[in-house]
mmCIF file as Biopython writes it, N, C-alpha, C and O atoms, coordinates in Angstrom:
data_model
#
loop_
_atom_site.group_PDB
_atom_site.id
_atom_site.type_symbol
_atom_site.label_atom_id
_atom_site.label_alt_id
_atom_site.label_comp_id
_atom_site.label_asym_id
_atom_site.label_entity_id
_atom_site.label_seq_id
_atom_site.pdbx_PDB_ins_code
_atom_site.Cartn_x
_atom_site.Cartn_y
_atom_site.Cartn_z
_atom_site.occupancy
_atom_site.B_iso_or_equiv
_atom_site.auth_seq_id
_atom_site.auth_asym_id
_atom_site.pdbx_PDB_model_num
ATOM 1   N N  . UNK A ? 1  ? 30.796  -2.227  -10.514 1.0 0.0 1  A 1 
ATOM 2   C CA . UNK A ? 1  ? 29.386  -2.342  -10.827 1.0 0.0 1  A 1 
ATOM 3   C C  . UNK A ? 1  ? 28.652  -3.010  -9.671  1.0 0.0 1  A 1 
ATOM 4   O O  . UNK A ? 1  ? 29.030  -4.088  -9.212  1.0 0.0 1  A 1 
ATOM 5   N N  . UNK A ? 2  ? 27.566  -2.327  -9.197  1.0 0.0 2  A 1 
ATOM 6   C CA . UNK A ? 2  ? 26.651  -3.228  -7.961  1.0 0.0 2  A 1 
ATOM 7   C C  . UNK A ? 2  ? 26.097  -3.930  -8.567  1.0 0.0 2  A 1 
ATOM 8   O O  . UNK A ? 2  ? 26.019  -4.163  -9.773  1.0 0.0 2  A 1 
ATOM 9   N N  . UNK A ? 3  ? 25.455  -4.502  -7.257  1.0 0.0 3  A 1 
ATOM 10  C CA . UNK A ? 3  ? 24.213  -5.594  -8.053  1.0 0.0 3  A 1 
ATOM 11  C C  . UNK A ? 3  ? 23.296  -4.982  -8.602  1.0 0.0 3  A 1 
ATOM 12  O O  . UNK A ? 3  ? 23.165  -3.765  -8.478  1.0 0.0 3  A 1 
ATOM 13  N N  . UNK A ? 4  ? 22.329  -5.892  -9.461  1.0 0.0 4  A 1 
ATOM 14  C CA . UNK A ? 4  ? 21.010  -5.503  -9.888  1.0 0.0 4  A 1 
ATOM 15  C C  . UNK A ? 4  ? 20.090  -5.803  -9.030  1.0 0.0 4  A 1 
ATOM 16  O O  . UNK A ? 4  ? 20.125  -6.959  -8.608  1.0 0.0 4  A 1 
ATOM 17  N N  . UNK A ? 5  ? 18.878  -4.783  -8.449  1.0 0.0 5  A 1 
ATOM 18  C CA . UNK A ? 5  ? 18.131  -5.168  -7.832  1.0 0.0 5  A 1 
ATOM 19  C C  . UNK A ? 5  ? 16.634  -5.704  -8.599  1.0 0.0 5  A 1 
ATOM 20  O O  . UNK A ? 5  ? 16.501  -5.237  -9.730  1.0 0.0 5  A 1 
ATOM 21  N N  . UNK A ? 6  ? 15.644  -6.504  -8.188  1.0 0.0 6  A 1 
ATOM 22  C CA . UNK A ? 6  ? 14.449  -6.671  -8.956  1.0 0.0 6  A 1 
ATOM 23  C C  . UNK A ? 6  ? 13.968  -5.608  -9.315  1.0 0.0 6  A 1 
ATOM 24  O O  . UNK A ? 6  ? 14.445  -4.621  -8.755  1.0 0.0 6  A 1 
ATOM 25  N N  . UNK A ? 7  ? 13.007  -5.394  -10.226 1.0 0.0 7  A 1 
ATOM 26  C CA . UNK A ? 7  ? 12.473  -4.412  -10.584 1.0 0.0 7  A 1 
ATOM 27  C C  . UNK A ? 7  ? 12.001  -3.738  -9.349  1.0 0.0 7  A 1 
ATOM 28  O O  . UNK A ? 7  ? 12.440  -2.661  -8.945  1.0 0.0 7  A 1 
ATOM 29  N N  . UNK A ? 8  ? 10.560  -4.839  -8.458  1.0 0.0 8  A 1 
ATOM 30  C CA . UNK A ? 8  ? 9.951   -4.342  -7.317  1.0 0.0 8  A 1 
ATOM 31  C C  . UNK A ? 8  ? 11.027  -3.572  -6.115  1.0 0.0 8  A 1 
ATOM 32  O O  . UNK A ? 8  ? 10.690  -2.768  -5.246  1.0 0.0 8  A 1 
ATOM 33  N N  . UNK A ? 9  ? 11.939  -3.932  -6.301  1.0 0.0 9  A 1 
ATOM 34  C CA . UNK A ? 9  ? 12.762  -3.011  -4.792  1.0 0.0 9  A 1 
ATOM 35  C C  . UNK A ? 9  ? 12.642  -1.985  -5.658  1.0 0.0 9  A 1 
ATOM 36  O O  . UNK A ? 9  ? 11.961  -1.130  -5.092  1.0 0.0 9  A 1 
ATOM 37  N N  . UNK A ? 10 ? 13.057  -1.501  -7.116  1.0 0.0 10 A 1 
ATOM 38  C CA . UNK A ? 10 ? 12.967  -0.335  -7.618  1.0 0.0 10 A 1 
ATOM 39  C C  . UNK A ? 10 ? 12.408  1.018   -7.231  1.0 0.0 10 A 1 
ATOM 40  O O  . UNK A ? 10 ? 12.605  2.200   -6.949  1.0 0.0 10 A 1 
ATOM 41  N N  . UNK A ? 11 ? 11.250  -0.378  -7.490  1.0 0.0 11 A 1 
ATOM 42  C CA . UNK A ? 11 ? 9.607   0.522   -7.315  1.0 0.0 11 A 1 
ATOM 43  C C  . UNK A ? 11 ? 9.599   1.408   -5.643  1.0 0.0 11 A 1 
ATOM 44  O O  . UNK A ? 11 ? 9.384   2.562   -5.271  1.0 0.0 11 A 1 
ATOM 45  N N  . UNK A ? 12 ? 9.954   0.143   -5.009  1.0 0.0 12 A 1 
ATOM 46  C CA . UNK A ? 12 ? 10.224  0.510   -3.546  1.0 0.0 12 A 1 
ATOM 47  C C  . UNK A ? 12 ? 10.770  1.566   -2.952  1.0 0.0 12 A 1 
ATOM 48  O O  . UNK A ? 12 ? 10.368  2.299   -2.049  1.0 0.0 12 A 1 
ATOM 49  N N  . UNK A ? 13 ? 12.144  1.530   -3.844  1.0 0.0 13 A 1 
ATOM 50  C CA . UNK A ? 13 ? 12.679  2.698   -3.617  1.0 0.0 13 A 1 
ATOM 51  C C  . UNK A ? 13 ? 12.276  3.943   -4.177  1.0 0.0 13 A 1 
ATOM 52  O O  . UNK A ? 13 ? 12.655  4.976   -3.624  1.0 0.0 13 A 1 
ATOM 53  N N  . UNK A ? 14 ? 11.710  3.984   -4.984  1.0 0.0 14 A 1 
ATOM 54  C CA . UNK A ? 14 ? 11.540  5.223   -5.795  1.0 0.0 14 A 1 
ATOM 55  C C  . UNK A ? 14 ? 10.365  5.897   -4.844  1.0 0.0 14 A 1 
ATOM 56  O O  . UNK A ? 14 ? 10.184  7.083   -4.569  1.0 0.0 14 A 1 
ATOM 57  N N  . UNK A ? 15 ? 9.484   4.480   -4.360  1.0 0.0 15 A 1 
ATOM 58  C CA . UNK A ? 15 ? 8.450   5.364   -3.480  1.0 0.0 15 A 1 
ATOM 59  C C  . UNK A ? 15 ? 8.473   5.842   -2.129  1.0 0.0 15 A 1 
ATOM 60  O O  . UNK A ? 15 ? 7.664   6.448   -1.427  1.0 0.0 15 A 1 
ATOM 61  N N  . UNK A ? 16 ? 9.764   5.345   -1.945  1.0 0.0 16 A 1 
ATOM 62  C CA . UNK A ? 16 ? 10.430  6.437   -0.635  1.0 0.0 16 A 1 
ATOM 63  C C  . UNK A ? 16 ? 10.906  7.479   -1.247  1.0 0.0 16 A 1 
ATOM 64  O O  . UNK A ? 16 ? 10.386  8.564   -0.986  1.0 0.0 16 A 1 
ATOM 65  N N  . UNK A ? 17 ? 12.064  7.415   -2.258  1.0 0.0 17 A 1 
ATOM 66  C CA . UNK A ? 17 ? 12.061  9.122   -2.355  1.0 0.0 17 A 1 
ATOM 67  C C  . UNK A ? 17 ? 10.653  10.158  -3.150  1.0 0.0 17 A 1 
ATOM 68  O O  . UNK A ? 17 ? 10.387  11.354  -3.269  1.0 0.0 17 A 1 
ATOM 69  N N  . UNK A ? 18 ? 10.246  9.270   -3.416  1.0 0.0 18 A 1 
ATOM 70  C CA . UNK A ? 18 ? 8.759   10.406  -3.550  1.0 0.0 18 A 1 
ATOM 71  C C  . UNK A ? 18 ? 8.184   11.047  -2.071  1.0 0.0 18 A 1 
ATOM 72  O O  . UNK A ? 18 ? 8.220   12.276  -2.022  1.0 0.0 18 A 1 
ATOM 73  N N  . UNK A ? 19 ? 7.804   10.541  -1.201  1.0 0.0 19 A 1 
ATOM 74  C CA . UNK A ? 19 ? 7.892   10.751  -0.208  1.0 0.0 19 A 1 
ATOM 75  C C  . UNK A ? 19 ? 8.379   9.850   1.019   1.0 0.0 19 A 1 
ATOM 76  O O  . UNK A ? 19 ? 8.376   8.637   0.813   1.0 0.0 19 A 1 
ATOM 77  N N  . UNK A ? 20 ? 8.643   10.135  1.806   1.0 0.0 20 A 1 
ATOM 78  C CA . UNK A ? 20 ? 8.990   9.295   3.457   1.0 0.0 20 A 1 
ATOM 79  C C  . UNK A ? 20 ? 7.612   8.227   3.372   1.0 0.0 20 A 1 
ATOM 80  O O  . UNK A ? 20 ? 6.509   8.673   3.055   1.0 0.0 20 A 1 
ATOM 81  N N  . UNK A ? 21 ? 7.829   6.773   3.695   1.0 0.0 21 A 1 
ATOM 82  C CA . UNK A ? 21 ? 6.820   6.076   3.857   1.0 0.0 21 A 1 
ATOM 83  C C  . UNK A ? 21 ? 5.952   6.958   5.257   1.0 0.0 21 A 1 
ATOM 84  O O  . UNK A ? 21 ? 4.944   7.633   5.047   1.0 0.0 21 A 1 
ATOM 85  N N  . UNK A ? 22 ? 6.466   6.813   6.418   1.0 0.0 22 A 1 
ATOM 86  C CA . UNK A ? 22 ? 5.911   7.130   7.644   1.0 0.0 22 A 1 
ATOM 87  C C  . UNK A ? 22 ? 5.205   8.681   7.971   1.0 0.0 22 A 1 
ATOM 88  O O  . UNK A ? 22 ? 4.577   9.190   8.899   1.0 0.0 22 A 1 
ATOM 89  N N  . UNK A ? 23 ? 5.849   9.211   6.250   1.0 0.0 23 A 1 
ATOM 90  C CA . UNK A ? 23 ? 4.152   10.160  6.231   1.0 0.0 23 A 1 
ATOM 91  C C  . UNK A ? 23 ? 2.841   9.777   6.144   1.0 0.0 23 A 1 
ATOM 92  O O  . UNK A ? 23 ? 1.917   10.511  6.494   1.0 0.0 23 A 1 
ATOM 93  N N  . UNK A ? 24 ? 2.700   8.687   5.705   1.0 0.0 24 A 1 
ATOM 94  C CA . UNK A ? 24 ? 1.286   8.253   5.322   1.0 0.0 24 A 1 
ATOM 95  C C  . UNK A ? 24 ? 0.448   7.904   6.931   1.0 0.0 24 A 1 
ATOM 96  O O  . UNK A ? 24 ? -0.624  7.299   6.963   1.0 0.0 24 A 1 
ATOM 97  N N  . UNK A ? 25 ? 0.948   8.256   7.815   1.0 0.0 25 A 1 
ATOM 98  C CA . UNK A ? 25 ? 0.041   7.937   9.341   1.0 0.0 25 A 1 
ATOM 99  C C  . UNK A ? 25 ? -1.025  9.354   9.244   1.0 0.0 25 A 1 
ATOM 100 O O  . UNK A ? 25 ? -2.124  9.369   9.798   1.0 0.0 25 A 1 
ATOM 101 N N  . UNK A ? 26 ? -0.545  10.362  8.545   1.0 0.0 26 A 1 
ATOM 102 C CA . UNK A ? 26 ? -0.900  11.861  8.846   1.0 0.0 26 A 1 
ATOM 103 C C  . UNK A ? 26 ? -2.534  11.613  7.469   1.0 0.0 26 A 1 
ATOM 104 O O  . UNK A ? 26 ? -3.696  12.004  7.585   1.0 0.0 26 A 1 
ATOM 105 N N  . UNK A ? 27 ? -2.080  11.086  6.700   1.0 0.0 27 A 1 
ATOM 106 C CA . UNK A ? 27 ? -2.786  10.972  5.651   1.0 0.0 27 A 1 
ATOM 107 C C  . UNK A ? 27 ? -3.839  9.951   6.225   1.0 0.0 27 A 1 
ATOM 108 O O  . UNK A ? 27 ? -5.015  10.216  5.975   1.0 0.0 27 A 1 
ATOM 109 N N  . UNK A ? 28 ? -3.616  8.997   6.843   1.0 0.0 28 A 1 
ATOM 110 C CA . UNK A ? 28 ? -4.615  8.181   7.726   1.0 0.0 28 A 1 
ATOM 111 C C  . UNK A ? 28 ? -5.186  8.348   8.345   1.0 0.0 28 A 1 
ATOM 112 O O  . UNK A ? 28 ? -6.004  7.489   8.673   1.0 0.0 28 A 1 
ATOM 113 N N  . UNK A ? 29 ? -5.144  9.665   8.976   1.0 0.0 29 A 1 
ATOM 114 C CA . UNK A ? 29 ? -5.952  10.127  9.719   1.0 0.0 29 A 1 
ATOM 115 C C  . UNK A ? 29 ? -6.665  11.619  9.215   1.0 0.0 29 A 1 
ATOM 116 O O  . UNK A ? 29 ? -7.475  12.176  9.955   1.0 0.0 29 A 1 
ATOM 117 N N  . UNK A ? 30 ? -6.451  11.943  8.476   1.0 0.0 30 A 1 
ATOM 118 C CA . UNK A ? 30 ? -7.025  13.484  8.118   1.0 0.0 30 A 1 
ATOM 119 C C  . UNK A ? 30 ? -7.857  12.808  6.816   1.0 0.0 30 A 1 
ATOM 120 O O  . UNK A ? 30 ? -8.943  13.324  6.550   1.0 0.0 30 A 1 
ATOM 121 N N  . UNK A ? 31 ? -7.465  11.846  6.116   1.0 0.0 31 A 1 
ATOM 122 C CA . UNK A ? 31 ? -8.117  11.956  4.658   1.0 0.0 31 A 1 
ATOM 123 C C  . UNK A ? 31 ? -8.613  10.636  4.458   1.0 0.0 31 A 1 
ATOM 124 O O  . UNK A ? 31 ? -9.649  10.528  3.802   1.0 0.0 31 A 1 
ATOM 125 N N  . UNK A ? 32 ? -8.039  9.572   4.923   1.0 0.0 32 A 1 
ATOM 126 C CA . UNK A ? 32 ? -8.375  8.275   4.274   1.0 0.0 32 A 1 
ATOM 127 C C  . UNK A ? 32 ? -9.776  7.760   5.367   1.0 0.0 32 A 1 
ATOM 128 O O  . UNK A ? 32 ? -10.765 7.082   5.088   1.0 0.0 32 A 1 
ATOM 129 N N  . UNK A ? 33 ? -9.357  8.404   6.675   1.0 0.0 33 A 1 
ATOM 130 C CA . UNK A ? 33 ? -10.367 8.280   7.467   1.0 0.0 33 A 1 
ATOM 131 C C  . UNK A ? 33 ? -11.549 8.723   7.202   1.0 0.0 33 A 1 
ATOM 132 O O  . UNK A ? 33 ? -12.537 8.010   7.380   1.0 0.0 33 A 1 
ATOM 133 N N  . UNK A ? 34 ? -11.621 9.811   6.794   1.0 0.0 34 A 1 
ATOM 134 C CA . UNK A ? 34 ? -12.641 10.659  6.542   1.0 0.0 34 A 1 
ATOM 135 C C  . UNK A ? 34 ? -13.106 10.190  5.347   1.0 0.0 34 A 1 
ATOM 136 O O  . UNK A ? 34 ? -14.310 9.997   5.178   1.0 0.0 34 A 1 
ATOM 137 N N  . UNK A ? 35 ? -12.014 9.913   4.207   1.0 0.0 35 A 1 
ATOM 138 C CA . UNK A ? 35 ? -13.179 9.606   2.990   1.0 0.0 35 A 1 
ATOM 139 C C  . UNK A ? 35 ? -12.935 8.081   2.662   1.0 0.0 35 A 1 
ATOM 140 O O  . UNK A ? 35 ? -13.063 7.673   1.508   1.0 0.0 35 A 1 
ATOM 141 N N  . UNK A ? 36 ? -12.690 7.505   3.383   1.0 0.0 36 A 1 
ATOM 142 C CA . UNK A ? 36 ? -13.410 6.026   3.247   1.0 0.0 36 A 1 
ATOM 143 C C  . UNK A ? 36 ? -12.012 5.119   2.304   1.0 0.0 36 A 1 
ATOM 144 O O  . UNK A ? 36 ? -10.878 5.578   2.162   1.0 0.0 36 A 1 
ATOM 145 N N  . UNK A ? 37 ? -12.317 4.284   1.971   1.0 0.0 37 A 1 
ATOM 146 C CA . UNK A ? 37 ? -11.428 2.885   1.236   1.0 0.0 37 A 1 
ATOM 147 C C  . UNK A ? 37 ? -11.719 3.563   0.119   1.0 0.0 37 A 1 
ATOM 148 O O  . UNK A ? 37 ? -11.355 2.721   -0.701  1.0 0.0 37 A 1 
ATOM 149 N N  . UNK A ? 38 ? -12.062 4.359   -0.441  1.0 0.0 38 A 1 
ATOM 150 C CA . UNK A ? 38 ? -12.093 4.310   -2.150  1.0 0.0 38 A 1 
ATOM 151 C C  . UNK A ? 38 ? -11.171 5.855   -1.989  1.0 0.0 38 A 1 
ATOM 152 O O  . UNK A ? 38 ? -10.731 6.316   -3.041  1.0 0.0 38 A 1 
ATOM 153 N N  . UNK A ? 39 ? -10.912 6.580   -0.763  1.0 0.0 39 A 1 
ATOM 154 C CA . UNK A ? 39 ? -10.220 7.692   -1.011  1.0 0.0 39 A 1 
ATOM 155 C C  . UNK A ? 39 ? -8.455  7.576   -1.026  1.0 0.0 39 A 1 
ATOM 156 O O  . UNK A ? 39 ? -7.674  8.337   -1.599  1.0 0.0 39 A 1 
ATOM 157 N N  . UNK A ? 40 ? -8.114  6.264   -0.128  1.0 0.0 40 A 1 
ATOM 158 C CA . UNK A ? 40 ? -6.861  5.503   -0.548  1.0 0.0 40 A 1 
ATOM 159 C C  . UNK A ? 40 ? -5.947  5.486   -1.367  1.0 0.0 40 A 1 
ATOM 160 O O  . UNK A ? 40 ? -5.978  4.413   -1.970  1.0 0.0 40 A 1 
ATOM 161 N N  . UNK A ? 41 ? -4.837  6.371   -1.828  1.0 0.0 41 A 1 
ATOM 162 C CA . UNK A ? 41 ? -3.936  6.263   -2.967  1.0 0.0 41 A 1 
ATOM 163 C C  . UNK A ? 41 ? -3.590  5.380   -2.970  1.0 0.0 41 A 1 
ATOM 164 O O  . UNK A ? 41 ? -3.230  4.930   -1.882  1.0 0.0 41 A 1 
ATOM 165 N N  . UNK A ? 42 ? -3.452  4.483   -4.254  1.0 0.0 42 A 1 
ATOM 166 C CA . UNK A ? 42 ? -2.718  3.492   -4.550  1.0 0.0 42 A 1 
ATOM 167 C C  . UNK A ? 42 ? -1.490  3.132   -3.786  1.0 0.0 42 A 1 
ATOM 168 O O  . UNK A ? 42 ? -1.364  2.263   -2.922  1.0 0.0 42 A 1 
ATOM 169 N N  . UNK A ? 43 ? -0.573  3.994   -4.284  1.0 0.0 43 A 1 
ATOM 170 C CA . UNK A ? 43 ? 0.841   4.110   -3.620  1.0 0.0 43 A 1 
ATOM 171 C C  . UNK A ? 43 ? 0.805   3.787   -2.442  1.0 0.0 43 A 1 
ATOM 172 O O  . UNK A ? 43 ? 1.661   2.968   -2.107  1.0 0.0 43 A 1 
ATOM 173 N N  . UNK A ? 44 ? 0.095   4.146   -1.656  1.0 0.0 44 A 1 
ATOM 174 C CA . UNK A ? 44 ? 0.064   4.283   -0.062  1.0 0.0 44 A 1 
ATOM 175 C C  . UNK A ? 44 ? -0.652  3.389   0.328   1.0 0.0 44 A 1 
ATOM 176 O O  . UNK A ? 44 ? -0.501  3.181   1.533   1.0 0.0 44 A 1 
ATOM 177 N N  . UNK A ? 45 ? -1.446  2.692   -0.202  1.0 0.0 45 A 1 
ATOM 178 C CA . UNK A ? 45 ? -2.384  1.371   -0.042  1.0 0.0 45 A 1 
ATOM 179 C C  . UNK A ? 45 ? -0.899  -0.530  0.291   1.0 0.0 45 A 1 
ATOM 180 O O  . UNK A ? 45 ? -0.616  -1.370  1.144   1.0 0.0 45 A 1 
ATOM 181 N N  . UNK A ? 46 ? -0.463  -0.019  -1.378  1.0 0.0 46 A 1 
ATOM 182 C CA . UNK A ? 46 ? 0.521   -1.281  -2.057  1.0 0.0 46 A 1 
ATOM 183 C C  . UNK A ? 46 ? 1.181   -0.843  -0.906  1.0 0.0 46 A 1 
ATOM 184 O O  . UNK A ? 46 ? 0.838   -1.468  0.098   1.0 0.0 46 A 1 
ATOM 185 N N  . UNK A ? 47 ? 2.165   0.184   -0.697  1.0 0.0 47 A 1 
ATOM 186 C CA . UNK A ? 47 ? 3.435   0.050   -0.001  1.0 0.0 47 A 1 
ATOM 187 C C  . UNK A ? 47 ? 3.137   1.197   1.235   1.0 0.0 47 A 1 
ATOM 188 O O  . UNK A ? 47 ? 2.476   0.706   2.150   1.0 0.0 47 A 1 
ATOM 189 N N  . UNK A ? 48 ? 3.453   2.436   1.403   1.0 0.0 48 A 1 
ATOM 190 C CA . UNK A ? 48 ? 3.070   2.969   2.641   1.0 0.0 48 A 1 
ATOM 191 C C  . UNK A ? 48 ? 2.705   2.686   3.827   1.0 0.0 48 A 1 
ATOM 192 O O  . UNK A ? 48 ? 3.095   2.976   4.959   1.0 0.0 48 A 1 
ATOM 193 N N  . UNK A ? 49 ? 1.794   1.997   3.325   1.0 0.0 49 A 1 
ATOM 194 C CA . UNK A ? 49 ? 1.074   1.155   4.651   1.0 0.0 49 A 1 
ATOM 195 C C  . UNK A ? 49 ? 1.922   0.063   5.433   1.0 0.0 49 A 1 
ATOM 196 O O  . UNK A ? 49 ? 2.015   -0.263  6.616   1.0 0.0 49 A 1 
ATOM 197 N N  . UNK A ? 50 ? 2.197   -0.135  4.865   1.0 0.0 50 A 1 
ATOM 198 C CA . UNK A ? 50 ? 3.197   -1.562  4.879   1.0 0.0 50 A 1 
ATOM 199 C C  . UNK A ? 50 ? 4.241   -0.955  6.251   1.0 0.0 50 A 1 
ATOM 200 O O  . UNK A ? 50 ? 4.657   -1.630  7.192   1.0 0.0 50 A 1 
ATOM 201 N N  . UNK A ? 51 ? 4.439   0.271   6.032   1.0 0.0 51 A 1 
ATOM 202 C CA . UNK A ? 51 ? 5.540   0.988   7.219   1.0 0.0 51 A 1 
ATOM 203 C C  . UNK A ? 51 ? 4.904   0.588   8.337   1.0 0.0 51 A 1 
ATOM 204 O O  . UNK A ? 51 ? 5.579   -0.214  8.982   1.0 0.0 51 A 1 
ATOM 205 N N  . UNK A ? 52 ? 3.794   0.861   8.833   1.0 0.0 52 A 1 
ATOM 206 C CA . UNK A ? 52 ? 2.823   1.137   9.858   1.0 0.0 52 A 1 
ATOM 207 C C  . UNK A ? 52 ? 2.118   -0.467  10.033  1.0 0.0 52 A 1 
ATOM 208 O O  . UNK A ? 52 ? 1.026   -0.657  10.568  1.0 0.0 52 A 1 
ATOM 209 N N  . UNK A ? 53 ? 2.871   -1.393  9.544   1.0 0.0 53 A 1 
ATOM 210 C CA . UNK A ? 53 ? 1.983   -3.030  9.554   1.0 0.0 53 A 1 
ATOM 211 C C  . UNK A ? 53 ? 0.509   -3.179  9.547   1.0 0.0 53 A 1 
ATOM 212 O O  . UNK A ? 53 ? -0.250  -3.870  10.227  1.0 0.0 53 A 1 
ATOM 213 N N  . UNK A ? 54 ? 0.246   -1.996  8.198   1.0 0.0 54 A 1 
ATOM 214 C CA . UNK A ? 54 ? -1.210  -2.630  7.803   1.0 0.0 54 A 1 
ATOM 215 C C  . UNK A ? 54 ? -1.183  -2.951  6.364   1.0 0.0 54 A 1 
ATOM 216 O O  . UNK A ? 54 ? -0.927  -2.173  5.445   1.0 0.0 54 A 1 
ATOM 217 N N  . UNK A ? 55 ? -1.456  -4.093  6.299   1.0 0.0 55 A 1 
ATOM 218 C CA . UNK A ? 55 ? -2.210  -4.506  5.005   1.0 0.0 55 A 1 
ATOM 219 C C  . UNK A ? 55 ? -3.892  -4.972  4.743   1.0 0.0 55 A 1 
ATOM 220 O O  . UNK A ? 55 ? -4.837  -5.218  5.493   1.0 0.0 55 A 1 
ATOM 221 N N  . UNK A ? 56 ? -3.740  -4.950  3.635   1.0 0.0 56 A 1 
ATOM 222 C CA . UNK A ? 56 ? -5.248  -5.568  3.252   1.0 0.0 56 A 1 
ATOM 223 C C  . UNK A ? 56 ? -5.595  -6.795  2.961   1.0 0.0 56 A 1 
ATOM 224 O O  . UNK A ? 56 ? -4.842  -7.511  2.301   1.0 0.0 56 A 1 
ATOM 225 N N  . UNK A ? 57 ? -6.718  -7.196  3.385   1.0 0.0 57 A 1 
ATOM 226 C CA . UNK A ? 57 ? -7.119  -8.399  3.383   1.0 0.0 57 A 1 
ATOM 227 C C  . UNK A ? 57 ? -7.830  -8.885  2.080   1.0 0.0 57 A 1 
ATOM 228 O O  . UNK A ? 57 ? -8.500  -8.207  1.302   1.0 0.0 57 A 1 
ATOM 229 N N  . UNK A ? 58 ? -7.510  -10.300 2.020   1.0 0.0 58 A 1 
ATOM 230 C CA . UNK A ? 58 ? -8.586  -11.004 0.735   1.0 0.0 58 A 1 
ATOM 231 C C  . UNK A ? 58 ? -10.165 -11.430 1.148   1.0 0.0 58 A 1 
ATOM 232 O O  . UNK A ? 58 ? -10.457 -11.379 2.342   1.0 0.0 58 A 1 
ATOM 233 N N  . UNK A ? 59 ? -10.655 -11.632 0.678   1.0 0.0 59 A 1 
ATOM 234 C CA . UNK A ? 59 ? -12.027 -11.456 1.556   1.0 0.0 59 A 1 
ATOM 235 C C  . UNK A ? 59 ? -12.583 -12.812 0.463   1.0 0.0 59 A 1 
ATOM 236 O O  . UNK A ? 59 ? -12.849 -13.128 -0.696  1.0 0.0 59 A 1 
ATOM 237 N N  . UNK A ? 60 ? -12.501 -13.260 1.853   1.0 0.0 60 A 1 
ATOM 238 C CA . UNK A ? 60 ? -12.440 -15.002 1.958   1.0 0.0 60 A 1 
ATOM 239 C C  . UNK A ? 60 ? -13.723 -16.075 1.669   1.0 0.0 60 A 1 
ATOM 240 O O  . UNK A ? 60 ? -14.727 -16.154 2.376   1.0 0.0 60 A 1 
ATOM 241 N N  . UNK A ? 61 ? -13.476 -16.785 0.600   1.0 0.0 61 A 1 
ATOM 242 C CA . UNK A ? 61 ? -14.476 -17.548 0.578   1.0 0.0 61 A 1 
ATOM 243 C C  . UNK A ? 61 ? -14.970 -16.654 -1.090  1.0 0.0 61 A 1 
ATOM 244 O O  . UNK A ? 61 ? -15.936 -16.921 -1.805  1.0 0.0 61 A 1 
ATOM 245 N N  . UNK A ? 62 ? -14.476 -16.151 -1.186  1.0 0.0 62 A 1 
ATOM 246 C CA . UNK A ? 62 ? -15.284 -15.225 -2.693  1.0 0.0 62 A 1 
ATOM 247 C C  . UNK A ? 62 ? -15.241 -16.176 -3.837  1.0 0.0 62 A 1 
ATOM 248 O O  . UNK A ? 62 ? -16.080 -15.974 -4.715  1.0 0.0 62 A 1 
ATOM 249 N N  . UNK A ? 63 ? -14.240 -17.400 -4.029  1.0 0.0 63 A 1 
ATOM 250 C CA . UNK A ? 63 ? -13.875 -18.139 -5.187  1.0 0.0 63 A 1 
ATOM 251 C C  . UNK A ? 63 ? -15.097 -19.487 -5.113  1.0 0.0 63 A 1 
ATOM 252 O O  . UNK A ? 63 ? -15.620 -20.277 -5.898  1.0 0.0 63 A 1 
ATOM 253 N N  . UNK A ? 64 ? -15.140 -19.184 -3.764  1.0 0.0 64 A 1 
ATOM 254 C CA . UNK A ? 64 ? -16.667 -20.683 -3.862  1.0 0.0 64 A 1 
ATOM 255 C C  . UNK A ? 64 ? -17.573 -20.124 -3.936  1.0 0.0 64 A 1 
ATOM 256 O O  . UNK A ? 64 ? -18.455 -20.905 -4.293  1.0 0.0 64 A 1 
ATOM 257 N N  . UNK A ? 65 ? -18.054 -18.888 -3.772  1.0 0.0 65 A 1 
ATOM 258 C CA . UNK A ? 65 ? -18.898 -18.251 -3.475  1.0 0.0 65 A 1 
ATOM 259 C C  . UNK A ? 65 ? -19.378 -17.975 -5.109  1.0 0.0 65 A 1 
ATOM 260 O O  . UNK A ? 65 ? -20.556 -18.023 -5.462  1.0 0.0 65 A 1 
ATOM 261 N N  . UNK A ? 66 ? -17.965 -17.611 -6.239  1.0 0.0 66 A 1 
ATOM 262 C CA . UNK A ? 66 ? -18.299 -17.368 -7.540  1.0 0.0 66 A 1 
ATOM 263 C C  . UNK A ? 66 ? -18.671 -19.059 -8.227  1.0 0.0 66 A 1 
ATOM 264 O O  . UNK A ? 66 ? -19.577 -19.125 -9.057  1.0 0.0 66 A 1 
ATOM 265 N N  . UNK A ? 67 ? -18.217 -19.845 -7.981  1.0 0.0 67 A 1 
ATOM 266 C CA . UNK A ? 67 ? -18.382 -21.119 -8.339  1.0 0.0 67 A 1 
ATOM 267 C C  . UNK A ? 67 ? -19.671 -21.824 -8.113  1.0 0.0 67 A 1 
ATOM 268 O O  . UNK A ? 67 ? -19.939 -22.788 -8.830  1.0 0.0 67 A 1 
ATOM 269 N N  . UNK A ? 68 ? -20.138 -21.604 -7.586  1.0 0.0 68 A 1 
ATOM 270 C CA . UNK A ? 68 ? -21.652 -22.141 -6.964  1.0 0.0 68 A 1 
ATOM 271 C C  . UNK A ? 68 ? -22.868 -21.812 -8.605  1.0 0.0 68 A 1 
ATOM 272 O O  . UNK A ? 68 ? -24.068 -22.082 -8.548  1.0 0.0 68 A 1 
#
């Protein structure tokens, strides 16, 4: 019996065999470019990206900004 992995490597893995992470450069440039941050699949946002060392940022200062 192997180990158990966390759920999240699961996830991880499953979304490589859905597709190759290092497809998503092709998709970065034909579609996400063109239609903006809201055209972004999920999938490829959370993890995909992640191949290519981009992530997303928190956009800073929003918690004092709601507090005021």
């Amino acid at each position: 019996m192997g180990a158990r992995l966390p759920r999240a490597a699961h996830a991880n893995e499953q979304s490589k065999k859905d597709d190759n992470p290092l497809n998503v450069r092709a998709r970065i440039e034909n579609i996400y470019a063109k239609g903006g941050f809201e055209s972004i699949d999920k999938g490829d946002l959370r993890g995909r990206f992640r191949w290519w060392g981009l992530y997303t940022q928190r956009k800073t200062g929003l918690r004092r900004h709601l507090d005021r």
